[in-house]
C-alpha positions in Angstrom: 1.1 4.3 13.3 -1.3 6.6 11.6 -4.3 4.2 11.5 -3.9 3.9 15.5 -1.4 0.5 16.0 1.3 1.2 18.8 5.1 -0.2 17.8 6.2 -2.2 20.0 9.7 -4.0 17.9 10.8 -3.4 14.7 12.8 -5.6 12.7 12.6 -9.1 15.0 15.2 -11.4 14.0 15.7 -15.1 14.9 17.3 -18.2 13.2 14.2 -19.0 11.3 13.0 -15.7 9.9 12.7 -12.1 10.1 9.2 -10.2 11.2 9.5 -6.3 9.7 7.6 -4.5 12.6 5.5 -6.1 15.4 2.5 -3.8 16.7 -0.3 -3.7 18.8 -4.1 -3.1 17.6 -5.5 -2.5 20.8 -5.9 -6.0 22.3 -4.6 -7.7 19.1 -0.4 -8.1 18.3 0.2 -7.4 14.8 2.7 -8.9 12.9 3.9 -6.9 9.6 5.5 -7.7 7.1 6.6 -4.8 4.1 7.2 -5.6 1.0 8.7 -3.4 -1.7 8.9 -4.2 -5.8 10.4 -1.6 -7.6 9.5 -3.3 -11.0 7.1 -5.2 -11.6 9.2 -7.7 -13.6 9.3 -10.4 -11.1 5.3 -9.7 -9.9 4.0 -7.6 -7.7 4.8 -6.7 -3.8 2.2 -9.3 -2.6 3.3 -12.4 -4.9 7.0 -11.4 -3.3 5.5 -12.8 -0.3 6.0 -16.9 -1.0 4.9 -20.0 1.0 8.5 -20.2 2.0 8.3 -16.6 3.4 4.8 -17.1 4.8 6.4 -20.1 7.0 9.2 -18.3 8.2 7.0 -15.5 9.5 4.9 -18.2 11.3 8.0 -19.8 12.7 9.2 -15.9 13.6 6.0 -15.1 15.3 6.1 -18.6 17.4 9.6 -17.7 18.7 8.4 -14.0 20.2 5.3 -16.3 21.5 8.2 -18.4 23.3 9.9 -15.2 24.2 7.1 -13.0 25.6 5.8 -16.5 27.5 1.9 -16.6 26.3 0.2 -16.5 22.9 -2.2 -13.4 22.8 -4.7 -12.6 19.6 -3.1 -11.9 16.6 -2.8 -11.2 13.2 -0.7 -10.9 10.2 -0.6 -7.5 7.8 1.5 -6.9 4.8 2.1 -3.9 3.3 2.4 -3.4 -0.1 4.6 -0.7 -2.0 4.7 -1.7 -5.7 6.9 1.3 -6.4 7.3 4.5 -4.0 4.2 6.1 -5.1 2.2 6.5 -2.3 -1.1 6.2 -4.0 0.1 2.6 -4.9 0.7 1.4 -1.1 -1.7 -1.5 0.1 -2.3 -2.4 3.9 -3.5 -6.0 3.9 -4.9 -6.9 7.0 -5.6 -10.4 8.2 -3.1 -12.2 5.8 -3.7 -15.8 5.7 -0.3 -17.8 6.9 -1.2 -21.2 5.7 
């Protein structure tokens, strides 16, 4: 919220996936997703997010679509904590779904 986006749901649930915070970047709806690795042992917080997960987010986002009744301009962030150490936290903007 410091970089200027406006919440406006967090934690959007439906059958087919989860979407962490939904937000508005002026005329664009953001979707977020957070990621969090603790260790490092499994990879990193942006390998965490998998083709499978990618999908689900898409299929999330297309059921608030169906729920809001249009398709405005949007995007998809992630946030990236690889550890609490907030010198290691990543905003990636513009994540590519496919």
């Amino acid at each position: 919220m410091r970089q200027g986006l406006t919440l406006v749901a967090r934690n959007f649930r439906t059958r087919l996936g989860e979407i962490d915070l939904i937000a508005r970047d002026r005329d664009v709806l953001v979707f977020v997703e957070v990621r969090l690795r603790s260790s490092s042992a499994f990879g990193d917080a942006a390998a965490s997010i998998t083709h499978r997960k990618r999908a689900r987010l898409a299929a999330a986002a297309r059921t608030y679509f169906a729920m809001i009744g249009h398709e405005p301009t949007c995007r998809f962030d992630a946030i990236l904590l690889d550890g609490l150490d907030p010198e290691r936290i990543t905003w990636e903007r513009n994540v590519d779904m496919a």
